[in-house]
Every structure is written in structure tokens, then in C-alpha cells.
PQR file with spaces between the fields and no chain letter, atoms N, CA, C, O and H, PARSE charges and radii, in Angstrom:
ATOM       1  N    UNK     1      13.872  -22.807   55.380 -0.4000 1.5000
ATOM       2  CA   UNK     1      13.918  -22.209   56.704 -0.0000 2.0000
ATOM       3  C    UNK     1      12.759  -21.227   56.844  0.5500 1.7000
ATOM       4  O    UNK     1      12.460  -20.384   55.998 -0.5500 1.4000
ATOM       5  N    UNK     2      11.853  -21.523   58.543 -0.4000 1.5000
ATOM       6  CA   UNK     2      10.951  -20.319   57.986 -0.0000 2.0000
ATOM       7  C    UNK     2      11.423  -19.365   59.232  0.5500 1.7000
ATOM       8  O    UNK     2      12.252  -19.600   60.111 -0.5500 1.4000
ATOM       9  H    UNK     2      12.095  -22.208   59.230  0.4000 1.0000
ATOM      10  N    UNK     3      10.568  -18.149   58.996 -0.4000 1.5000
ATOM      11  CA   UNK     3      10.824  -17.296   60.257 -0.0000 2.0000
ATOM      12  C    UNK     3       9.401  -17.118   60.857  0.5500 1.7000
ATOM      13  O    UNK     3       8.254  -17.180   60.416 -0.5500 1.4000
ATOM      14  H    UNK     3       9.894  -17.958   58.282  0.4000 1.0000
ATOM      15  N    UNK     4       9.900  -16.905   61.886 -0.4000 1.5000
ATOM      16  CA   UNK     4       8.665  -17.259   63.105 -0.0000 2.0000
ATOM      17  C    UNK     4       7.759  -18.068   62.728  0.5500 1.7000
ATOM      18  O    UNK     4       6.713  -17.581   63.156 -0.5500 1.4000
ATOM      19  H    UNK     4      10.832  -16.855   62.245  0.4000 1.0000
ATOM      20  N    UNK     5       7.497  -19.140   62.109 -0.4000 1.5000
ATOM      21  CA   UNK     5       6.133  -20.136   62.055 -0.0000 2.0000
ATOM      22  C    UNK     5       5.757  -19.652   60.166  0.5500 1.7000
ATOM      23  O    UNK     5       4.834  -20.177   59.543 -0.5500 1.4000
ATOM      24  H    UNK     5       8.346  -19.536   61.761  0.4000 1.0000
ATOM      25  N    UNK     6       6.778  -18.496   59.511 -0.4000 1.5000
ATOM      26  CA   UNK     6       6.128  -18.031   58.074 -0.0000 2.0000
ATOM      27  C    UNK     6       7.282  -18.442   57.097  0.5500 1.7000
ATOM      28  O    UNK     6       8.345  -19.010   57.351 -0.5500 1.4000
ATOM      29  H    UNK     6       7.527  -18.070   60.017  0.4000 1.0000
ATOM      30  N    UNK     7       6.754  -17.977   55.862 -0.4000 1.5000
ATOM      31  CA   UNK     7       7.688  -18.257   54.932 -0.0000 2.0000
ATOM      32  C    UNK     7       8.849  -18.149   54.950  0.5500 1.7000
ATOM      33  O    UNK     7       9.738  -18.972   54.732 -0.5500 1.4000
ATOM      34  H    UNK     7       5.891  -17.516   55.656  0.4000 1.0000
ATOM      35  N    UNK     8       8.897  -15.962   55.508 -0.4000 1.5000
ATOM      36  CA   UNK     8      10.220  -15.528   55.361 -0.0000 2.0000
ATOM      37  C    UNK     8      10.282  -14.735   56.173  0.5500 1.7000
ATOM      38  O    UNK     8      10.010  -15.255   57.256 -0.5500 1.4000
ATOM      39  H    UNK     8       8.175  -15.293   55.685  0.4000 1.0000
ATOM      40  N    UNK     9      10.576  -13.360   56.289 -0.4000 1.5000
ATOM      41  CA   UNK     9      10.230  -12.039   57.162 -0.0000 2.0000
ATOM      42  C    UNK     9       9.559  -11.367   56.577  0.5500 1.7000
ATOM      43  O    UNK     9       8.798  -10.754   57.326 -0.5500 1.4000
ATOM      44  H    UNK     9      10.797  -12.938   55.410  0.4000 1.0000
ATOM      45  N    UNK    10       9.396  -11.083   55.277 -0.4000 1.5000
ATOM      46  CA   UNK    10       8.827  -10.620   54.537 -0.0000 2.0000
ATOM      47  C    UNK    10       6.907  -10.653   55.128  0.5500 1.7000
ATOM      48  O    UNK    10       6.121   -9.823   55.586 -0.5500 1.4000
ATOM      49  H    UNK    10      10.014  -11.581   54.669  0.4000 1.0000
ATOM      50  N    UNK    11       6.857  -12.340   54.710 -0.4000 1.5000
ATOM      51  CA   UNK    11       5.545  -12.893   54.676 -0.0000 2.0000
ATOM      52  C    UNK    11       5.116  -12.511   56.784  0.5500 1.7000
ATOM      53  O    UNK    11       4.227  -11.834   57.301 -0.5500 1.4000
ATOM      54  H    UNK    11       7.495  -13.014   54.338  0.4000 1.0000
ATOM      55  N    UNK    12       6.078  -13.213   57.299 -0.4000 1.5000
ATOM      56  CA   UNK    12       5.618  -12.225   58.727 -0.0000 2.0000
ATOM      57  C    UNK    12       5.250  -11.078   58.774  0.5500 1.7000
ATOM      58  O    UNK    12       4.234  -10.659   59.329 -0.5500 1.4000
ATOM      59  H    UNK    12       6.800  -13.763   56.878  0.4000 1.0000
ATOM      60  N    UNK    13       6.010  -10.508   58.223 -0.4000 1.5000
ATOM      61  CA   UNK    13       6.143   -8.564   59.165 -0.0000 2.0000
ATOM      62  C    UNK    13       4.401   -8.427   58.449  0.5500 1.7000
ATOM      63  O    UNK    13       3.416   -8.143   59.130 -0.5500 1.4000
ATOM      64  H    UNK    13       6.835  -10.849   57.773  0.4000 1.0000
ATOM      65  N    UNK    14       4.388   -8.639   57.328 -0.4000 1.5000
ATOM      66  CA   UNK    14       3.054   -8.304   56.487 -0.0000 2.0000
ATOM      67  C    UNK    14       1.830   -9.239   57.415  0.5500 1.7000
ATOM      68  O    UNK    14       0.858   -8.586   57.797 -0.5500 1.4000
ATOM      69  H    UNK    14       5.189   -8.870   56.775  0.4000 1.0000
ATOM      70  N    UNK    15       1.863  -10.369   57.683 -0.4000 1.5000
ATOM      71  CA   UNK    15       1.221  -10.909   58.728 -0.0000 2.0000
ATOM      72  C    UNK    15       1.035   -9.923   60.446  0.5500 1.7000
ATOM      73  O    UNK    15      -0.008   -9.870   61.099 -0.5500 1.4000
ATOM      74  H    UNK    15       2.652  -10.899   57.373  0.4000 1.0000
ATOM      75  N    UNK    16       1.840   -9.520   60.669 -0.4000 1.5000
ATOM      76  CA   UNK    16       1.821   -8.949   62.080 -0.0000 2.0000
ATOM      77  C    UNK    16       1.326   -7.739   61.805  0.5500 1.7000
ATOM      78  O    UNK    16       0.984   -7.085   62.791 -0.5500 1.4000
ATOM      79  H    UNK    16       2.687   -9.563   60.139  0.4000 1.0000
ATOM      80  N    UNK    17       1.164   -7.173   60.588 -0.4000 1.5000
ATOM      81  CA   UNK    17       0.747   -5.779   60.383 -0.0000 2.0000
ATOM      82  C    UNK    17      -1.212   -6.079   60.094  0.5500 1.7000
ATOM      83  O    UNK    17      -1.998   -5.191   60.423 -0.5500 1.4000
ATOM      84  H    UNK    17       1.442   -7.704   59.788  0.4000 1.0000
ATOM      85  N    UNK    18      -1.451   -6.706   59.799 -0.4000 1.5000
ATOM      86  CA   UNK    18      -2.708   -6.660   59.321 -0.0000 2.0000
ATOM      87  C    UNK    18      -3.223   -7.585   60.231  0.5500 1.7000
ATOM      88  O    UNK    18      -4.401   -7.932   60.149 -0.5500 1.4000
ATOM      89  H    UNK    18      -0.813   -7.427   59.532  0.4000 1.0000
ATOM      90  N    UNK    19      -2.308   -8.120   61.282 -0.4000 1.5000
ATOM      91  CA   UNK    19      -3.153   -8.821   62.655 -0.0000 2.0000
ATOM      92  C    UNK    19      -3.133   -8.254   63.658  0.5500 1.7000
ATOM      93  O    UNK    19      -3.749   -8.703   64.625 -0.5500 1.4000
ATOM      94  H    UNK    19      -1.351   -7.838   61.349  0.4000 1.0000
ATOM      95  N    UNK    20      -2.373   -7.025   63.733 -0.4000 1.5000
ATOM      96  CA   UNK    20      -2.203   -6.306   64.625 -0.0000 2.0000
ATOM      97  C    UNK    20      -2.642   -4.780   64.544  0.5500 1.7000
ATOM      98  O    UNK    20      -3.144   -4.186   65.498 -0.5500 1.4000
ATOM      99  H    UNK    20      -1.873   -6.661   62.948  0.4000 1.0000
ATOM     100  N    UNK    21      -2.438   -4.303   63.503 -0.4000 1.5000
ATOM     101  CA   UNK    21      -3.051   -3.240   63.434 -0.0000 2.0000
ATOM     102  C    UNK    21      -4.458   -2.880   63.286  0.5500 1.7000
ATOM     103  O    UNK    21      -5.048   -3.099   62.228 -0.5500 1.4000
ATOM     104  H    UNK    21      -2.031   -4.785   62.727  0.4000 1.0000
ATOM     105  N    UNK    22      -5.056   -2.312   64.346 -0.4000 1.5000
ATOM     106  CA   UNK    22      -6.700   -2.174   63.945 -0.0000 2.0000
ATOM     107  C    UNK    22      -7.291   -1.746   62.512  0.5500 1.7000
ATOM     108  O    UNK    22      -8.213   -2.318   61.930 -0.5500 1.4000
ATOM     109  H    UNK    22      -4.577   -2.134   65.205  0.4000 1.0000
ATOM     110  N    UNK    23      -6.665   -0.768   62.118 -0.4000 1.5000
ATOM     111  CA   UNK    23      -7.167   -0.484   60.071 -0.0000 2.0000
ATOM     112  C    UNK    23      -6.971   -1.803   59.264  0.5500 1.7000
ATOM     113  O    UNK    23      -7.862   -2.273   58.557 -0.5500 1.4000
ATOM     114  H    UNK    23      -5.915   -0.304   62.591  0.4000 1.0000
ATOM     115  N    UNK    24      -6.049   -2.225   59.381 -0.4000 1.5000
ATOM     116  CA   UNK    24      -5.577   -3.207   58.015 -0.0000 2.0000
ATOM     117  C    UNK    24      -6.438   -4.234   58.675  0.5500 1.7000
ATOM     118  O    UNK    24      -7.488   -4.486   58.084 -0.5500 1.4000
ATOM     119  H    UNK    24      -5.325   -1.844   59.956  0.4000 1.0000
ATOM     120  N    UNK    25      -6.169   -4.947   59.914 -0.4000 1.5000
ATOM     121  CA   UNK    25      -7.441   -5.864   60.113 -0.0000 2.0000
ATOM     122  C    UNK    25      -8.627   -5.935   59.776  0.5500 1.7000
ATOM     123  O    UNK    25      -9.136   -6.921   59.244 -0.5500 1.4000
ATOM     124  H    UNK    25      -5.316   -4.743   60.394  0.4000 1.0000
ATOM     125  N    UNK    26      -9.354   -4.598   60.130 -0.4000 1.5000
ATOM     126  CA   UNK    26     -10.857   -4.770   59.731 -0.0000 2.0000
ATOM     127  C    UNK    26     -10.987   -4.368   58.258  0.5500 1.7000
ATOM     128  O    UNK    26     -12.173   -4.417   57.930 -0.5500 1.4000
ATOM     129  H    UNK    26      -8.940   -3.797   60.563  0.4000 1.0000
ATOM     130  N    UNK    27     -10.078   -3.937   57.123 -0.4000 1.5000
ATOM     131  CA   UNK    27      -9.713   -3.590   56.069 -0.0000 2.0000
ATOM     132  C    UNK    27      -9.631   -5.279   55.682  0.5500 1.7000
ATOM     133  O    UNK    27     -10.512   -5.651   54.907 -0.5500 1.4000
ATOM     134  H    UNK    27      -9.115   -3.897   57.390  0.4000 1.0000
ATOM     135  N    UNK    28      -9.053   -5.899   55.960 -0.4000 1.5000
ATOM     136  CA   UNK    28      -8.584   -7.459   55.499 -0.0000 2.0000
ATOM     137  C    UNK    28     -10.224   -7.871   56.023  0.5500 1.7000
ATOM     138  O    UNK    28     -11.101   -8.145   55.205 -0.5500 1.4000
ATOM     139  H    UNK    28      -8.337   -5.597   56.589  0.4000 1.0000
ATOM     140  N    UNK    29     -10.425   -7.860   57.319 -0.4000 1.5000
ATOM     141  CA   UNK    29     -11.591   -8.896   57.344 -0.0000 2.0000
ATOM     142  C    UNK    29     -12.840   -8.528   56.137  0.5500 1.7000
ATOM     143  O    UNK    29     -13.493   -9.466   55.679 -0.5500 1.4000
ATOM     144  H    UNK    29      -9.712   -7.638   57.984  0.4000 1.0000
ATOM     145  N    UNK    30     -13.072   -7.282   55.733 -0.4000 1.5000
ATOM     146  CA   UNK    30     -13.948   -6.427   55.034 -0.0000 2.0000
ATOM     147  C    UNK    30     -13.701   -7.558   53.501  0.5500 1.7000
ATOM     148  O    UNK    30     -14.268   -8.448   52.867 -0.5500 1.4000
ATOM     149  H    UNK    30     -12.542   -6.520   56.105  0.4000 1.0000
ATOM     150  N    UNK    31     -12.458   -6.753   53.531 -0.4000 1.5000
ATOM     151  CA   UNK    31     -11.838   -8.031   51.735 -0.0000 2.0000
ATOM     152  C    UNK    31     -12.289   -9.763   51.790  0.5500 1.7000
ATOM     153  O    UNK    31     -12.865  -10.368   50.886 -0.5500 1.4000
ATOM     154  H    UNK    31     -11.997   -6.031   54.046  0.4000 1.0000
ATOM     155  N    UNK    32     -11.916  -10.239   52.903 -0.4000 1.5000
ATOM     156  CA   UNK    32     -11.812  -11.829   53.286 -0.0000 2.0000
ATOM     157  C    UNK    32     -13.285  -11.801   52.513  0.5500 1.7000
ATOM     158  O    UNK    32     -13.313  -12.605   51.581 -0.5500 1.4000
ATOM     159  H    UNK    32     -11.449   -9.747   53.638  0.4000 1.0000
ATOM     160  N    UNK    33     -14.216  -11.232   52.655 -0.4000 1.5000
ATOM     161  CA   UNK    33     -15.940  -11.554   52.483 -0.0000 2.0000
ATOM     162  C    UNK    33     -15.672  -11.498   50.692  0.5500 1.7000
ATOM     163  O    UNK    33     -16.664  -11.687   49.987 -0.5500 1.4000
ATOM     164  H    UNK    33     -14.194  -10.580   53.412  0.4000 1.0000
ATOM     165  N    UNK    34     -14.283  -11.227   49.999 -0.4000 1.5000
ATOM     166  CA   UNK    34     -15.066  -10.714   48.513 -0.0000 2.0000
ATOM     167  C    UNK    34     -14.277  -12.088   47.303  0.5500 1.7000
ATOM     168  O    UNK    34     -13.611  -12.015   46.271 -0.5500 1.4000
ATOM     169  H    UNK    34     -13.477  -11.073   50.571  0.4000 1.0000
ATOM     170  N    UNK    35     -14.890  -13.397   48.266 -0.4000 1.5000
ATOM     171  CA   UNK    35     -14.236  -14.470   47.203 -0.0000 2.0000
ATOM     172  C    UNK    35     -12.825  -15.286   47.582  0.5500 1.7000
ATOM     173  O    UNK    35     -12.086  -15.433   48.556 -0.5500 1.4000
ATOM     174  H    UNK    35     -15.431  -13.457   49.105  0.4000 1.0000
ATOM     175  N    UNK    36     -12.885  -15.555   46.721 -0.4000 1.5000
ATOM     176  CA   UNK    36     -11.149  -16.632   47.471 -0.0000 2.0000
ATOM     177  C    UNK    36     -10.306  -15.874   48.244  0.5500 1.7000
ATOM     178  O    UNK    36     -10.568  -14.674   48.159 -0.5500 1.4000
ATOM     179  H    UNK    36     -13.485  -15.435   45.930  0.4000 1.0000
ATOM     180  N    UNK    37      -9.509  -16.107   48.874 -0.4000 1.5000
ATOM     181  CA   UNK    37      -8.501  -15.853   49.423 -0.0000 2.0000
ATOM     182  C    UNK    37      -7.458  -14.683   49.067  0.5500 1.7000
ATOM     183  O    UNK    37      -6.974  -13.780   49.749 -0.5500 1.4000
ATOM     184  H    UNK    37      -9.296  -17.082   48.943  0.4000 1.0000
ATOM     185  N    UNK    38      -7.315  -15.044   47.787 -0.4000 1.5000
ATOM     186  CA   UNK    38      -6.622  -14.898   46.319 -0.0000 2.0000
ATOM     187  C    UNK    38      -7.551  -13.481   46.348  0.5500 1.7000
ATOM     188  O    UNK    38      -7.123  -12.462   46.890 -0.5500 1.4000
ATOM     189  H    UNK    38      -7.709  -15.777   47.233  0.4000 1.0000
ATOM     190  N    UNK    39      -8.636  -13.539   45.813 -0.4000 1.5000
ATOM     191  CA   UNK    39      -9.468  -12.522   45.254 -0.0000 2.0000
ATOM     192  C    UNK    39      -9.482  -11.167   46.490  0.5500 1.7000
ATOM     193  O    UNK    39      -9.415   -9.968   46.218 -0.5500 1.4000
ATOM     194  H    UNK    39      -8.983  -14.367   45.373  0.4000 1.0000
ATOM     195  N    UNK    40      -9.593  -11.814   47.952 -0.4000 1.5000
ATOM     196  CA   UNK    40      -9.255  -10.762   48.982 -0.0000 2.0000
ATOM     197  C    UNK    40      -8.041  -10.288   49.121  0.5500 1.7000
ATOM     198  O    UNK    40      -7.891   -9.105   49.426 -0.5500 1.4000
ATOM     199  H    UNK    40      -9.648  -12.788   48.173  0.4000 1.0000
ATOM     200  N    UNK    41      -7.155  -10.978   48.959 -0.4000 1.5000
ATOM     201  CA   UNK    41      -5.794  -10.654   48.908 -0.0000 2.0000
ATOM     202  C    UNK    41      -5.583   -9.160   47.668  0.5500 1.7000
ATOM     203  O    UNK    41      -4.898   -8.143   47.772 -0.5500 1.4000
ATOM     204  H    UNK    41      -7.277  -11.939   48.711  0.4000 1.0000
ATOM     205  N    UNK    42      -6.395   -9.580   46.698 -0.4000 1.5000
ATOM     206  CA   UNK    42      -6.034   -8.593   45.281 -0.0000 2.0000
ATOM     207  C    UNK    42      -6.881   -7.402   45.699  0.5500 1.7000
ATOM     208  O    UNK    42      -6.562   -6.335   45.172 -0.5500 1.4000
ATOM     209  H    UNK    42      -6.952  -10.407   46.614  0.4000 1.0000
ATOM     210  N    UNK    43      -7.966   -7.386   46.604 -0.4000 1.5000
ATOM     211  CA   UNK    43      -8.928   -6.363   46.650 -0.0000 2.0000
ATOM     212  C    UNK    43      -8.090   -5.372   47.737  0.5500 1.7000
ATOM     213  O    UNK    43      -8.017   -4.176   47.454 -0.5500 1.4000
ATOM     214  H    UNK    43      -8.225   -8.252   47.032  0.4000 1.0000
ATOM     215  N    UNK    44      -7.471   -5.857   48.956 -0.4000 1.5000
ATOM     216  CA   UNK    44      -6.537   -5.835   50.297 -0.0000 2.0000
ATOM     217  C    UNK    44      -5.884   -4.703   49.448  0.5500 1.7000
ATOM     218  O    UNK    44      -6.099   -3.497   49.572 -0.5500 1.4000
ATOM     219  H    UNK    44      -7.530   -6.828   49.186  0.4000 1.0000
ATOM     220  N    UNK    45      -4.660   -5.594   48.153 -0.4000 1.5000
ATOM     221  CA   UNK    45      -3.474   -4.682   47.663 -0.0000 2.0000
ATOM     222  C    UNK    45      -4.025   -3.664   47.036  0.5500 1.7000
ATOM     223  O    UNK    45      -3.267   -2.727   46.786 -0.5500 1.4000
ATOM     224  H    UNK    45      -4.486   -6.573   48.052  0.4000 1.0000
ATOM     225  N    UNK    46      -5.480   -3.545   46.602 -0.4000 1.5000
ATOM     226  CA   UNK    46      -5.764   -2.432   45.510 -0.0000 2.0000
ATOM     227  C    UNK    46      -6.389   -1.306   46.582  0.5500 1.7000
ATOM     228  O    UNK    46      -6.574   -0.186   46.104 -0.5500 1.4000
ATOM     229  H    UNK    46      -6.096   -4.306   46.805  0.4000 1.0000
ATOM     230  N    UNK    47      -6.678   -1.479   47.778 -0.4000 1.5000
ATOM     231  CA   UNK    47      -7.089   -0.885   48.936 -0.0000 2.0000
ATOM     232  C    UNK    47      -6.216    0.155   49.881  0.5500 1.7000
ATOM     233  O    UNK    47      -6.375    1.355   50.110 -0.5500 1.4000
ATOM     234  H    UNK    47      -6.528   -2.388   48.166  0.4000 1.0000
ATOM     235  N    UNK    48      -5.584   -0.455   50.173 -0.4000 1.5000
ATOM     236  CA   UNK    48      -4.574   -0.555   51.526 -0.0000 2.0000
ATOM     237  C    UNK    48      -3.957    1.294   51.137  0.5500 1.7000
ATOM     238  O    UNK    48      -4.289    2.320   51.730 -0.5500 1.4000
ATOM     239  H    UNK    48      -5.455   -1.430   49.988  0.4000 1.0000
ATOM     240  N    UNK    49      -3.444    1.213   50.507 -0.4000 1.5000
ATOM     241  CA   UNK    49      -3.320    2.646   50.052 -0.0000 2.0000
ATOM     242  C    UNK    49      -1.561    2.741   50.189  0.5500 1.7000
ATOM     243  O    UNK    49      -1.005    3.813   49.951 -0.5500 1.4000
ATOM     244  H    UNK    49      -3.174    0.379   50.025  0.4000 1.0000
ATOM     245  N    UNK    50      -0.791    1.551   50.581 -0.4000 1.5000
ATOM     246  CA   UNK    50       0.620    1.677   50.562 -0.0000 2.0000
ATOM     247  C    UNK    50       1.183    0.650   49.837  0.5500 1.7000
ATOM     248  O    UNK    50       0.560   -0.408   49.758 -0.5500 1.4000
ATOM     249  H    UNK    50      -1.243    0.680   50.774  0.4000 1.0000
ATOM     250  N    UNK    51       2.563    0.810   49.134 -0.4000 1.5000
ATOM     251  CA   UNK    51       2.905   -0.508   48.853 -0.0000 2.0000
ATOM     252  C    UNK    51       3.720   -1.510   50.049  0.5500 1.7000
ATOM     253  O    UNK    51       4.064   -2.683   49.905 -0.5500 1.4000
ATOM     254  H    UNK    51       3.069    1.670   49.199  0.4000 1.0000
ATOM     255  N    UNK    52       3.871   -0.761   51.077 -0.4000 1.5000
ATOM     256  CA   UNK    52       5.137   -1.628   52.134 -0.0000 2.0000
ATOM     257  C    UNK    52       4.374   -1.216   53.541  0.5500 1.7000
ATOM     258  O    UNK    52       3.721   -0.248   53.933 -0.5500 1.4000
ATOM     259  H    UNK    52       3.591    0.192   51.195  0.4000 1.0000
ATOM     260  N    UNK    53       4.845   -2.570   54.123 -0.4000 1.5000
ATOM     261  CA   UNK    53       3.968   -1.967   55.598 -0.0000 2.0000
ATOM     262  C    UNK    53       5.128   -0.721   56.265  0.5500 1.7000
ATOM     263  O    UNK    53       5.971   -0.146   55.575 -0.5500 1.4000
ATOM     264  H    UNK    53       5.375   -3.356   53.805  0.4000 1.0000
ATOM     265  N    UNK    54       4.951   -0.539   57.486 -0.4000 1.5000
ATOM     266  CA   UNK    54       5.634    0.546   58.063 -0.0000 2.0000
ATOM     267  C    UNK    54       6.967    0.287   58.401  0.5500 1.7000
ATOM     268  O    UNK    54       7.903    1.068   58.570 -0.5500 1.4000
ATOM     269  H    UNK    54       4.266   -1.006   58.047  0.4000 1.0000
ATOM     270  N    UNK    55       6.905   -0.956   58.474 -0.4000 1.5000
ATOM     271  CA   UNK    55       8.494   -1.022   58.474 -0.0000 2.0000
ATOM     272  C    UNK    55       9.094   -1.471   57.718  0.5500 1.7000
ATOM     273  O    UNK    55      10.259   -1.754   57.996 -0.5500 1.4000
ATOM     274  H    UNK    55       6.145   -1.590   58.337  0.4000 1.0000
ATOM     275  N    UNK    56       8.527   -1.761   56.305 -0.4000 1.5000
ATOM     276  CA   UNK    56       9.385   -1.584   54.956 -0.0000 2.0000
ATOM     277  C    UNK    56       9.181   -2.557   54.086  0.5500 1.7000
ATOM     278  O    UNK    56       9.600   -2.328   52.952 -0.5500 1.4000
ATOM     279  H    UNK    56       7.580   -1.531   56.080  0.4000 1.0000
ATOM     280  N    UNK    57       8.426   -4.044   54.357 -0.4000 1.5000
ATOM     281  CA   UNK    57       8.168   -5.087   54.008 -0.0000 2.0000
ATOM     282  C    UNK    57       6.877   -4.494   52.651  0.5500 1.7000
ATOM     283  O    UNK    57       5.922   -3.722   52.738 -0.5500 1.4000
ATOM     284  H    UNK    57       8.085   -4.230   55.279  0.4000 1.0000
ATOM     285  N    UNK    58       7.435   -5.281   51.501 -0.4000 1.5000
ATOM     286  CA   UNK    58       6.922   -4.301   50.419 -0.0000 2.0000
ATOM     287  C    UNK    58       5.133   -5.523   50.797  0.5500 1.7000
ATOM     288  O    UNK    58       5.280   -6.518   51.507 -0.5500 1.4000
ATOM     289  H    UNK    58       8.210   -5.908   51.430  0.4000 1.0000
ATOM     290  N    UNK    59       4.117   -5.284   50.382 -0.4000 1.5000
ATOM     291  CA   UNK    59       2.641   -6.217   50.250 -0.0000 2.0000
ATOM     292  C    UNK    59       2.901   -6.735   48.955  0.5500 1.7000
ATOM     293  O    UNK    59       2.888   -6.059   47.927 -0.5500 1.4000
ATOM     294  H    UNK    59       3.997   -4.476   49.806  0.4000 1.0000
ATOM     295  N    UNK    60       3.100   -7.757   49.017 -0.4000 1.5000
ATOM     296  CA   UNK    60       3.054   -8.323   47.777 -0.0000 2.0000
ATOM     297  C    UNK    60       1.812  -10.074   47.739  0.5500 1.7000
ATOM     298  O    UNK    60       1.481  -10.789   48.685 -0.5500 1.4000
ATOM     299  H    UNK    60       3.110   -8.306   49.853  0.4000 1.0000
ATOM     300  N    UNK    61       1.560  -10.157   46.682 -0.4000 1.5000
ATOM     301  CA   UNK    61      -0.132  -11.078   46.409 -0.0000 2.0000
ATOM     302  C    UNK    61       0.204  -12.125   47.310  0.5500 1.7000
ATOM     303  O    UNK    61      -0.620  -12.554   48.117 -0.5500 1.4000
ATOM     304  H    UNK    61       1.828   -9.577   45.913  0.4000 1.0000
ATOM     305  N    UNK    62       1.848  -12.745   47.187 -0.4000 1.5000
ATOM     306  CA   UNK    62       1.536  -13.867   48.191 -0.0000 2.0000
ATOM     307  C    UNK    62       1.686  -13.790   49.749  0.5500 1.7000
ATOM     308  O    UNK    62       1.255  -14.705   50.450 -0.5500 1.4000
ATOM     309  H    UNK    62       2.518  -12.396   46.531  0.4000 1.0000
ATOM     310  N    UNK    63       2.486  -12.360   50.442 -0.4000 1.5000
ATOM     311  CA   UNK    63       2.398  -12.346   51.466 -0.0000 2.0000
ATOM     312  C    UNK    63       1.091  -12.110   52.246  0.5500 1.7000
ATOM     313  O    UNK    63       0.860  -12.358   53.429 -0.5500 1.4000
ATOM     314  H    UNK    63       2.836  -11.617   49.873  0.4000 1.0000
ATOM     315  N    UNK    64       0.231  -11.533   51.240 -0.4000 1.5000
ATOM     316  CA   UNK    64      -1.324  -11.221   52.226 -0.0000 2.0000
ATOM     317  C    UNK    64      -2.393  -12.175   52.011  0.5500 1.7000
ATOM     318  O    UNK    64      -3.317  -12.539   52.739 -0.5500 1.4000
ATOM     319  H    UNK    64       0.419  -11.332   50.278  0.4000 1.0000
ATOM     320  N    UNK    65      -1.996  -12.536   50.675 -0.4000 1.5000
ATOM     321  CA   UNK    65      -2.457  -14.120   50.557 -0.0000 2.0000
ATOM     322  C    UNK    65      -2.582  -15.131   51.810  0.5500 1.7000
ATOM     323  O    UNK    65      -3.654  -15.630   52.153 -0.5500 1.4000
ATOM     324  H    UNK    65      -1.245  -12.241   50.084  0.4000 1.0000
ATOM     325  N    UNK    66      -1.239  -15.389   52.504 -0.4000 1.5000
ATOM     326  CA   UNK    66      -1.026  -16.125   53.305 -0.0000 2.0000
ATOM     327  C    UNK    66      -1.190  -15.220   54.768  0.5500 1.7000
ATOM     328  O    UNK    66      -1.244  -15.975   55.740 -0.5500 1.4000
ATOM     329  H    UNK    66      -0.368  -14.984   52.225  0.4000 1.0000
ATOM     330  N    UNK    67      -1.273  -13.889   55.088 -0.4000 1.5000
ATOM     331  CA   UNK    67      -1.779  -13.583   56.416 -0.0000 2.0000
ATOM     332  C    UNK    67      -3.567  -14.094   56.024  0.5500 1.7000
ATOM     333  O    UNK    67      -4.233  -14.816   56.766 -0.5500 1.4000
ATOM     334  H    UNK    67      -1.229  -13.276   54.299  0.4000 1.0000
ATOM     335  N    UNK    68      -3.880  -13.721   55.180 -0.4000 1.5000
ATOM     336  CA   UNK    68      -5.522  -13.889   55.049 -0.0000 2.0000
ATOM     337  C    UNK    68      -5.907  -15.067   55.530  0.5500 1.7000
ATOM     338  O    UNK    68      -7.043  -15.351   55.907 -0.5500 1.4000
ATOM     339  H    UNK    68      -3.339  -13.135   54.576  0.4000 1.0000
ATOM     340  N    UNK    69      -5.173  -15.604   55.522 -0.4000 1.5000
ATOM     341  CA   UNK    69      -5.583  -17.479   56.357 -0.0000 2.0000
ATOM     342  C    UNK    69      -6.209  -17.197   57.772  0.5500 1.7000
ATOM     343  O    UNK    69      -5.780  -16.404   58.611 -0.5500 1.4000
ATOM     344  H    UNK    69      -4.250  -15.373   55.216  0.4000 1.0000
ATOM     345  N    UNK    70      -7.216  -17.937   57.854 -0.4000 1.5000
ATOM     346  CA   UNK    70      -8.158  -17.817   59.006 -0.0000 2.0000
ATOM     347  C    UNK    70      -8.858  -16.660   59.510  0.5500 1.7000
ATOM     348  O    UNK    70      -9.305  -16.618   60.656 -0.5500 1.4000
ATOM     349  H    UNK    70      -7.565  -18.581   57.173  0.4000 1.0000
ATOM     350  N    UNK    71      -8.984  -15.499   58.477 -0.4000 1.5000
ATOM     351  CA   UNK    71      -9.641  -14.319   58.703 -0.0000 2.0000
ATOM     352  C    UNK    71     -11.071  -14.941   58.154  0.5500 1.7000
ATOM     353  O    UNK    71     -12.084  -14.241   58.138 -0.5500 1.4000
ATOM     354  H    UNK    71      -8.620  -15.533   57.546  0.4000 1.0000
């Protein structure tokens, strides 16, 4: 079962935060430039400066993994 078009809620809320919020976006697009997907994703989590977006959804490798798609 997914939620909204994603894995889980998890993998959303972390999607809507870094597509929607102006910091984490241009923070993600900045990472997207440093290698796989994978490799932006790891640079994103060592960055970002939180472990959970604001409304509680912890960042974890595969949820930003999978917002990073098409950045």
C-alpha cells in the first residue's frame, strides 16, 4: 500500500519537506550535483542539521534517497 503516490508517510512527509521548503530544496539540489543519488542523499543527511523533518518524520538514507528523484 502506498501513501500519496510514496512508499509510506514516512517517505512522503520527507518528500514534501525538501520539495517544499525553500532551505532543504536548494540544500538537496546543492547535494544532487555530489554523485549518485545515494551519495547526495548521504551528503543531504550529514548536512541538514536535523534528524526528523518538522513534523516528526525521522530522514532516514532511503527516504531522501527517494525524494532526490528528479532533482
Amino acid at each position: 500500500m502506498s501513501y500519496n503516490g510514496h512508499k509510506n508517510w514516512n517517505h512522503w512527509n520527507v518528500s514534501l519537506w525538501i520539495h517544499n521548503d525553500e532551505v532543504l530544496y536548494r540544500l538537496a539540489r546543492r547535494c544532487a550535483n555530489s554523485g549518485t543519488r545515494r551519495q547526495a542523499a548521504e551528503t543531504f543527511l550529514e548536512l541538514v542539521g536535523s534528524p526528523k523533518t518538522p513534523d516528526g518524520a525521522p530522514y532516514s538514507l532511503s527516504s531522501v534517497t527517494a525524494a532526490m528523484r528528479g532533482l
